[in-house]
KOLKE-628276 format. One record per residue (C-alpha): residue number from 1; x, z, y. Coordinates in steps of 0.1 Angstrom, whole numbers, plus 5000, padded with zeros to 4 digits. Each point is the difference from the previous one (the first is absolute). Example, Ala and Ser with C-alpha at 12.3 -4.5 7.8 and 13.67 -1.06 7.14 Angstrom:
2
resi / east / up / north
1 / 5123 / 5078 / 4955;
2 / 5014 / 4993 / 5034;
This chain:
408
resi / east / up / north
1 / 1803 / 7608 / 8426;
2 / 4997 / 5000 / 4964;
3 / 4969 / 4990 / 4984;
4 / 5002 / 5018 / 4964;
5 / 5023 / 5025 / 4989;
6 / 5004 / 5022 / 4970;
7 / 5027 / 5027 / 4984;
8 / 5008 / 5014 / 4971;
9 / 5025 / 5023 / 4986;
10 / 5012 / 5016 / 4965;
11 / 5018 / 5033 / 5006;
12 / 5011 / 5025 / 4976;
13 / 5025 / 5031 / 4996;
14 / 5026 / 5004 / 4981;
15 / 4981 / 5019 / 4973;
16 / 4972 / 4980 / 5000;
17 / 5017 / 4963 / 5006;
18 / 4996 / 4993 / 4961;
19 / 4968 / 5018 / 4992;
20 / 4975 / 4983 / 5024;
21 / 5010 / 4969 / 5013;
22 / 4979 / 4981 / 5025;
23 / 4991 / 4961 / 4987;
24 / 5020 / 5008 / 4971;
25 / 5012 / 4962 / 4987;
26 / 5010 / 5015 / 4966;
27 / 4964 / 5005 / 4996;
28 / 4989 / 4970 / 5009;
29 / 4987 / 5016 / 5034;
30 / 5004 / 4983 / 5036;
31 / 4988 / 5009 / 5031;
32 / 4978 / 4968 / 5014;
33 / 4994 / 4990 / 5038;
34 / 4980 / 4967 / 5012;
35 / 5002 / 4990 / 5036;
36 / 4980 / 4970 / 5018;
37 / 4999 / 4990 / 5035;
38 / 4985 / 4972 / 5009;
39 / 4994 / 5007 / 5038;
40 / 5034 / 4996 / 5024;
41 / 5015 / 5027 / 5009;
42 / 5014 / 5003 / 5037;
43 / 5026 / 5024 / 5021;
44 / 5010 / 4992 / 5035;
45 / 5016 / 5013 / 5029;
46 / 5000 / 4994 / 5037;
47 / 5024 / 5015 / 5022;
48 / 5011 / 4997 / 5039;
49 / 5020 / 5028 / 5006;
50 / 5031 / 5018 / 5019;
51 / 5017 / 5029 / 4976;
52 / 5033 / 5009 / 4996;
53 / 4999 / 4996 / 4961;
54 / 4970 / 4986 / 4978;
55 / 4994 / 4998 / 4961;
56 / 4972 / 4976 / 4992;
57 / 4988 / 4998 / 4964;
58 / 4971 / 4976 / 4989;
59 / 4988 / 4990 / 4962;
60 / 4975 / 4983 / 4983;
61 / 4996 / 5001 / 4964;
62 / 4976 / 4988 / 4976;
63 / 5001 / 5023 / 4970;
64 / 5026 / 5024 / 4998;
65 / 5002 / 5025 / 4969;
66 / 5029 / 5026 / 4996;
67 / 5013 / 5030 / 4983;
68 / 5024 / 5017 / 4979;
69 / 5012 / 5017 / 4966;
70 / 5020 / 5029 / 4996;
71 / 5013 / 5013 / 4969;
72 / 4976 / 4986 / 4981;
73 / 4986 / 4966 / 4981;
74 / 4974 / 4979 / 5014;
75 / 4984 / 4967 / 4997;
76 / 4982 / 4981 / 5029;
77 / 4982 / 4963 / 5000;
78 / 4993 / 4987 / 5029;
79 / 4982 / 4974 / 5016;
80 / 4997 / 4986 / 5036;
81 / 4984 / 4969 / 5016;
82 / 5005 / 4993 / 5033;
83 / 4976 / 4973 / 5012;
84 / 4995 / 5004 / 5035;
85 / 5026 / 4999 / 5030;
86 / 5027 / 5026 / 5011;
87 / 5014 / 5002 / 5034;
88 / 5020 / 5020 / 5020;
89 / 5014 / 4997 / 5040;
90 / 5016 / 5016 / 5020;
91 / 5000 / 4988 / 5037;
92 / 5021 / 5021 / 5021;
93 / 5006 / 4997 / 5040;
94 / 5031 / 5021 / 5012;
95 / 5005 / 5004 / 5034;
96 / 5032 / 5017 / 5021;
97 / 5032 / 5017 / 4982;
98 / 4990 / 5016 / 4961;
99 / 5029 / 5028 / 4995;
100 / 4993 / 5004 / 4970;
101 / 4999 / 4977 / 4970;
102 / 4970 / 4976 / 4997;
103 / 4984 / 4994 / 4966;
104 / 4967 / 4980 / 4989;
105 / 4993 / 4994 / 4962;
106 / 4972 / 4976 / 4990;
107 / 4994 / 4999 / 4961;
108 / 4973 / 4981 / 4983;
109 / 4993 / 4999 / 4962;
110 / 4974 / 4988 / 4978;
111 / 5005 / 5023 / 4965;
112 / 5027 / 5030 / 4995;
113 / 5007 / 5023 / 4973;
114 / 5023 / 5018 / 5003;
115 / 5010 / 5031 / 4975;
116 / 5030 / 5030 / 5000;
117 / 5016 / 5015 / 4971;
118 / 5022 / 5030 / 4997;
119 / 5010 / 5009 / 4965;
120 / 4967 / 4977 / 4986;
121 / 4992 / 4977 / 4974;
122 / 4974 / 4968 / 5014;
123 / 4986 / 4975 / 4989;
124 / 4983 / 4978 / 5022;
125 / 4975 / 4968 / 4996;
126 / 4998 / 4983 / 5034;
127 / 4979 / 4972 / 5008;
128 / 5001 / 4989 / 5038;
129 / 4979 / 4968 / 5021;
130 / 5003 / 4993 / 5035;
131 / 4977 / 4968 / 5004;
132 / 4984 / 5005 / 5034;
133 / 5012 / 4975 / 5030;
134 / 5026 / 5023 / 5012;
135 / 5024 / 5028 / 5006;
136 / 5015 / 5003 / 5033;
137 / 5020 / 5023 / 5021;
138 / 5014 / 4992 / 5034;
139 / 5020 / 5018 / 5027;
140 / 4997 / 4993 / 5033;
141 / 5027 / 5020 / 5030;
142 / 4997 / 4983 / 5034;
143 / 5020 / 5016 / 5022;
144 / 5021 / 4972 / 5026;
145 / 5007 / 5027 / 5027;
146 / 5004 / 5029 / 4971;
147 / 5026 / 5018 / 4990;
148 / 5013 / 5020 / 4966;
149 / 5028 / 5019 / 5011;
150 / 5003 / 5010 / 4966;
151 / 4988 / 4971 / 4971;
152 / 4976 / 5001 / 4979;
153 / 4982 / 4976 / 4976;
154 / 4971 / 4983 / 4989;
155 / 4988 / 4987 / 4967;
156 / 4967 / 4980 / 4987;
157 / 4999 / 5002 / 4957;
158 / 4974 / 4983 / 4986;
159 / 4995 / 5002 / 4962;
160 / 4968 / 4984 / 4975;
161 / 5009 / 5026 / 4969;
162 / 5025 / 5029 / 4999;
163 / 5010 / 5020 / 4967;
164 / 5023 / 5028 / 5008;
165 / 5011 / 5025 / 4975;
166 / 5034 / 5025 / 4988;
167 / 5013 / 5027 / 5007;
168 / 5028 / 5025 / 4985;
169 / 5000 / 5011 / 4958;
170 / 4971 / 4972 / 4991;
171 / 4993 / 4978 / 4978;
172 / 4978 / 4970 / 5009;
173 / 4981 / 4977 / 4979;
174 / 4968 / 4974 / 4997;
175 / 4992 / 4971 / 5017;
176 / 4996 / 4982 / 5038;
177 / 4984 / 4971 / 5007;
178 / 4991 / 4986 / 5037;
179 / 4985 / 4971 / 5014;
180 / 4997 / 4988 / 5034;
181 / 4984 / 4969 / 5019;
182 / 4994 / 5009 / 5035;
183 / 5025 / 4993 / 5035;
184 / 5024 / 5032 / 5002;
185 / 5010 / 4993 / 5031;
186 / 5022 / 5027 / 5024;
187 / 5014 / 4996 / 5036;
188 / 5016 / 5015 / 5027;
189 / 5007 / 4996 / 5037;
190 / 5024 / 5015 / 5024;
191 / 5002 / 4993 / 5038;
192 / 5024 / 5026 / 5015;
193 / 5022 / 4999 / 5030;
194 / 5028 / 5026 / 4992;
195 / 5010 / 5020 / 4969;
196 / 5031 / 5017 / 5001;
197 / 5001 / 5011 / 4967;
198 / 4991 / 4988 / 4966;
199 / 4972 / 4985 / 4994;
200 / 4979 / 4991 / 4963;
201 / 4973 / 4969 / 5000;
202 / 4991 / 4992 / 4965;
203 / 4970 / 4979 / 4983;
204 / 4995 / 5005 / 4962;
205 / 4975 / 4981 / 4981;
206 / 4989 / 4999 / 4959;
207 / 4979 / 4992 / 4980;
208 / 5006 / 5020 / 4972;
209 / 5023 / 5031 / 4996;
210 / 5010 / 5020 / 4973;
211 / 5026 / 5024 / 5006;
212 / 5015 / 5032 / 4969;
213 / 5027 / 5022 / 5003;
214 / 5010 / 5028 / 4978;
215 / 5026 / 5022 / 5000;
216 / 5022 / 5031 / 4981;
217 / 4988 / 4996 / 4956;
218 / 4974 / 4970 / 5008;
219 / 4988 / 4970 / 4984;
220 / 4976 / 4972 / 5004;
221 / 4988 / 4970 / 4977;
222 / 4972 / 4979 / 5028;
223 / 4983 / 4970 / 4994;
224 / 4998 / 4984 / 5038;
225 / 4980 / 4970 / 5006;
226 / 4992 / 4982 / 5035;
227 / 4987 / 4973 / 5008;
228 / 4991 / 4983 / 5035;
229 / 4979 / 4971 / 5005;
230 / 4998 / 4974 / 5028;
231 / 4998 / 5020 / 5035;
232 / 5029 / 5010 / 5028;
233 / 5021 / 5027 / 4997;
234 / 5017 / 5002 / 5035;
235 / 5022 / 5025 / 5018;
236 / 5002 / 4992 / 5043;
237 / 5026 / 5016 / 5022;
238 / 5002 / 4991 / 5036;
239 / 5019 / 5020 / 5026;
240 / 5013 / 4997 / 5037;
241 / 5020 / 5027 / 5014;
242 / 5018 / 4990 / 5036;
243 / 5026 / 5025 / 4989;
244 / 5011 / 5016 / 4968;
245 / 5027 / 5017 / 4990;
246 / 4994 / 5001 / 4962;
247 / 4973 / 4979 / 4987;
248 / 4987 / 4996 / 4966;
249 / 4969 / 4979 / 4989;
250 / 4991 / 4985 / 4963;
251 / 4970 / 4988 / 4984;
252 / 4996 / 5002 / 4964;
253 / 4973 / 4980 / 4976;
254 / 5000 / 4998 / 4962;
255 / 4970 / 4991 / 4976;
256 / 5012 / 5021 / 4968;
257 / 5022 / 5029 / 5003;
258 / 5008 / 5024 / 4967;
259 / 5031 / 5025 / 5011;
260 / 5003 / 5026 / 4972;
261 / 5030 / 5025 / 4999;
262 / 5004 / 5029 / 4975;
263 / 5023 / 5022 / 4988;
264 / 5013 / 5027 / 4967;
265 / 4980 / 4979 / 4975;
266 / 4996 / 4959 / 4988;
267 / 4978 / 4977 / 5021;
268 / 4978 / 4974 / 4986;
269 / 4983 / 4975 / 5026;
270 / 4979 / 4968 / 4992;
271 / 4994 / 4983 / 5032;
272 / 4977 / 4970 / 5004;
273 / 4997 / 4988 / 5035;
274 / 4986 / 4962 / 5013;
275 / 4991 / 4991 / 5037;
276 / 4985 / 4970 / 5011;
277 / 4996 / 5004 / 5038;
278 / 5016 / 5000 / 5032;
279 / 5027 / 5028 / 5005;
280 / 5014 / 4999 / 5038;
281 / 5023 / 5020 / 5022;
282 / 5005 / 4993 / 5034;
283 / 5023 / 5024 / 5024;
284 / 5006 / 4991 / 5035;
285 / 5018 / 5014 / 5026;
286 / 5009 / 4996 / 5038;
287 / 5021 / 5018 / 5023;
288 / 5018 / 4996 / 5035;
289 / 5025 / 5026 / 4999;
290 / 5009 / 5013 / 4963;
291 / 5026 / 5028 / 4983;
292 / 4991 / 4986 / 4964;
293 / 4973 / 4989 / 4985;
294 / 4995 / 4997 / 4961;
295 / 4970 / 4972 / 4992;
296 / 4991 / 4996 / 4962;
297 / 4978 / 4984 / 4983;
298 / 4991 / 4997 / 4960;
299 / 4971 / 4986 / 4975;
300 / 5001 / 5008 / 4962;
301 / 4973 / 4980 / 4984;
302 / 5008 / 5025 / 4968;
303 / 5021 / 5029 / 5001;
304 / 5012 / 5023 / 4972;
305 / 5022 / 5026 / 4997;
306 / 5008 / 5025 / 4971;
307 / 5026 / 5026 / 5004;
308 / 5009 / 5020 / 4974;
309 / 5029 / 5029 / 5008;
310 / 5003 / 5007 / 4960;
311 / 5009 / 4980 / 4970;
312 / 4972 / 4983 / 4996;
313 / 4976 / 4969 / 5013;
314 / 4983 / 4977 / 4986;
315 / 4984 / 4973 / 5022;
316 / 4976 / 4974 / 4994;
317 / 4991 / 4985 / 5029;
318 / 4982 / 4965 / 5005;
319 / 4996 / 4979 / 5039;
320 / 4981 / 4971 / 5007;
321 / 4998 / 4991 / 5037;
322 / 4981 / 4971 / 5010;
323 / 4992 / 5006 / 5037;
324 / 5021 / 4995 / 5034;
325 / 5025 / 5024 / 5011;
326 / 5015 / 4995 / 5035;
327 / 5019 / 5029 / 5016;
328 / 5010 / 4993 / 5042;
329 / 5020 / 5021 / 5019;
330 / 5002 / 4988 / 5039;
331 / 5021 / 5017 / 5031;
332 / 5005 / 4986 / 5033;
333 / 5022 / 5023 / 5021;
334 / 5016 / 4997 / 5034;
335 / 5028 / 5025 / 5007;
336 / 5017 / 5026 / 4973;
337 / 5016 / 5011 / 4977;
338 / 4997 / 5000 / 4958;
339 / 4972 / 4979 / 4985;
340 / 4993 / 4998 / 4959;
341 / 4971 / 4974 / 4986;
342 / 4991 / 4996 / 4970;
343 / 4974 / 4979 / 4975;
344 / 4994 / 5006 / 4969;
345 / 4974 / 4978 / 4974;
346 / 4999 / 5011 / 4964;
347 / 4976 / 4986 / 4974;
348 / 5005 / 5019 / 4972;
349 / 5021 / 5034 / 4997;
350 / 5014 / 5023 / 4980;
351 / 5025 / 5027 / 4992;
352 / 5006 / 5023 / 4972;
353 / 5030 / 5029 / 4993;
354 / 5006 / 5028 / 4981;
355 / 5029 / 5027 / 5002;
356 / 5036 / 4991 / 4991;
357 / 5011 / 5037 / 4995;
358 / 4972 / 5008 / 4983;
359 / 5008 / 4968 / 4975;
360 / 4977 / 4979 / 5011;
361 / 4976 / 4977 / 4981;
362 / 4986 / 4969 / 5019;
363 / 4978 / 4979 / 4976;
364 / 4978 / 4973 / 5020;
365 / 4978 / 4977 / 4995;
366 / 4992 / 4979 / 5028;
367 / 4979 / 4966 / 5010;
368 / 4999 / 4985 / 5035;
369 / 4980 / 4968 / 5012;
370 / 4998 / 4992 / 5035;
371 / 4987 / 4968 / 5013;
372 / 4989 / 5012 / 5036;
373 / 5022 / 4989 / 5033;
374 / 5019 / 5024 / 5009;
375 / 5015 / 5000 / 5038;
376 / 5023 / 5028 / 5021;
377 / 5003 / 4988 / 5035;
378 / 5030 / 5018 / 5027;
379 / 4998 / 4990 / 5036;
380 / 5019 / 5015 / 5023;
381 / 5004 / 4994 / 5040;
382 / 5025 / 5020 / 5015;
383 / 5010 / 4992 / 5043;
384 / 5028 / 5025 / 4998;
385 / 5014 / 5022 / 4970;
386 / 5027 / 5019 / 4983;
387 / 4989 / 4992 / 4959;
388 / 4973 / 4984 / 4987;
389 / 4997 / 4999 / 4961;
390 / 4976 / 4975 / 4987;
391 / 4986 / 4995 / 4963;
392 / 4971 / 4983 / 4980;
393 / 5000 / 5003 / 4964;
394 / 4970 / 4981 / 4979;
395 / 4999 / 5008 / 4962;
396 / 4974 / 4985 / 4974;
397 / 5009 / 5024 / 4974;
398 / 5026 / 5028 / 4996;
399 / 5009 / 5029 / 4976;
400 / 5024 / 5027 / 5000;
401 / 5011 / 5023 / 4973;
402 / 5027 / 5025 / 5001;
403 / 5011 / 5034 / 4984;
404 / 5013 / 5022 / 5029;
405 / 5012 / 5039 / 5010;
406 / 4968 / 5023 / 5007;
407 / 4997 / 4998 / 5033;
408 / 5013 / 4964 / 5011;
């Protein structure tokens, strides 16, 4: 369900691209959207079924606004406020032998904007609140006699404010700013007796998102700031499968996250991120008889990442993290073969890299404060095993900068 949603687009020919832009920002034109919901906003499923293959989709989404620019130069300001409730479930009952693959997707969001370019010059002026008392998604597949013969997966994401923009040729410009106080919370849960192939369960929660990427003769100079205030941000993966061949399940939470990639031109990002609540990932995972079975899980208070595969980038990017992050990964299995679990609890985080054959130029410009607990927590119970590889890794603040190859 989605409670308000709007579009817009700026298209031109070749022979026209320069004569009649759309929201031209040259002349001091922009395109201007307001979104309000107040009221929550629900999507749900139900399902008690016997098929040989099943796709399940289910969304909820407070105010969604998205469009694109072709060959042309436009200029949008936008502004959402979320102040009611998203949620989103999927509850799914599968009964008997599924053939085919099995997949079941539960999103939930409170604001997204998202915008394409091809061959485009934007510049955008984003303003985004999520305050209502929360965003939730949760999968639910109960199937303790079922079968899926071959895999599948299932995935909750839950996110408070979403900016998504880029595309090939562009150039991106203006301003972001988000704000969240509300629990982001995303789950999901797996009982299934036998799946002889490989198999996806994933949780993903966030409060705010931005995400940019530009490619071919691009460039982009953003201002990103985000900022989440005392709430939960928490990401809930719990799955039993009596036997699995190849088994992977993750959940994923993060307060902040700015990951901004471009290419054929300079990059200039100032990123301003602070969190002060709770950011929690929790993956669990129980078998009897097991292949392997991959079991991560991770919480970024503050993430940022800007990638730039020419010569320049400059970064200035400022963290302050004042909230708990705990990140738990938990398996208990009785007879098999490979297991991998991992933990991992960051505070603050950032990387930054330009292109060494390009001659790359890396200046930064970078503050981190953290003074939240930060916890990653492995357990692992194995009867009888061939490998088990085992790893927490809790880090109050790290940076990485590098000049690399296009491409790795």
């Amino acid at each position: 369900m989605m409670a308000a949603t709007a579009t817009f687009a700026a298209l031109a020919t070749e022979a026209s691209a320069q004569q009649t832009p759309a929201c031209d920002p040259a002349l001091v034109e922009a395109c201007f959207s307001r979104q309000t919901q107040s009221g929550d906003v629900t999507g749900q499923v139900d399902l008690n079924l016997t098929v040989d293959q099943l796709t399940v989709t289910t969304s909820a989404q407070g105010n969604s606004l998205a469009g694109g620019v072709t060959a042309a130069s436009a200029g949008l300001a936008s502004r959402q406020t979320m102040t009611g409730s998203a949620r989103a479930g999927s509850t799914v009952g599968l009964n008997g032998a599924a053939d085919g693959q099995v997949s079941v997707t539960t999103q939930a969001r409170g604001n997204y904007l998202g915008v394409t370019t091809d061959g485009a010059t934007f510049a955008v002026d984003a303003d985004q609140s999520t305050t209502g008392a929360e965003v939730r998604a949760q999968t639910v597949v109960r199937a303790p006699t079922g079968r899926m013969l071959q895999g599948g997966f299932a995935s909750s994401a839950a996110t408070a404010n979403t900016v998504a923009m880029g595309g090939p040729s562009s150039s991106l410009t203006g301003v972001v700013d988000q704000r969240a106080q509300t629990t982001v919370f995303s789950e999901t849960v797996a009982d299934v007796q036998y799946i002889p192939a490989p198999a996806v369960f994933a949780s993903q929660s966030a409060a705010n998102v931005v995400q940019t990427n530009t490619t071919g003769a691009s460039h982009q100079d953003l201002a990103v700031r985000q900022s989440n205030a005392p709430s939960t941000v928490e990401a809930r993966t719990d799955v039993y499968v009596d036997n699995a061949w190849d088994l992977t399940a993750s959940a994923n939470a993060g307060a902040n996250q700015a990951i901004m990639t471009n290419a054929g031109g300079s990059m200039l990002a100032n990123v301003d991120q602070s969190n002060a609540g709770r950011v929690r990932s929790d993956a669990r995972v129980q078998t009897n008889l097991q292949g392997q079975t991959v079991l991560a899980a991770r919480s970024v208070a503050n993430e940022t990442v800007a990638g730039n595969n020419d010569i320049y980038l400059k970064l200035d990017n400022t963290q302050l993290n004042t909230g708990g992050v705990e990140a738990t990964a938990t398996y208990v299995g009785v007879n098999g073969y490979d297991a991998y679990v991992g933990a991992d609890a960051v505070g603050n985080a950032v990387t930054g890299y330009a292109c060494s054959r390009c001659g790359g130029d890396v200046n930064i410009t970078n503050s981190q404060t953290n003074s939240g607990n930060v916890t990653a927590n492995a357990n692992a119970t194995v009867a009888s095993g061939r490998t088990a590889a085992v790893g927490a890794n809790a880090v109050g603040n790290t940076a990485t900068f590098y000049i690399s190859r296009p491409g790795g």
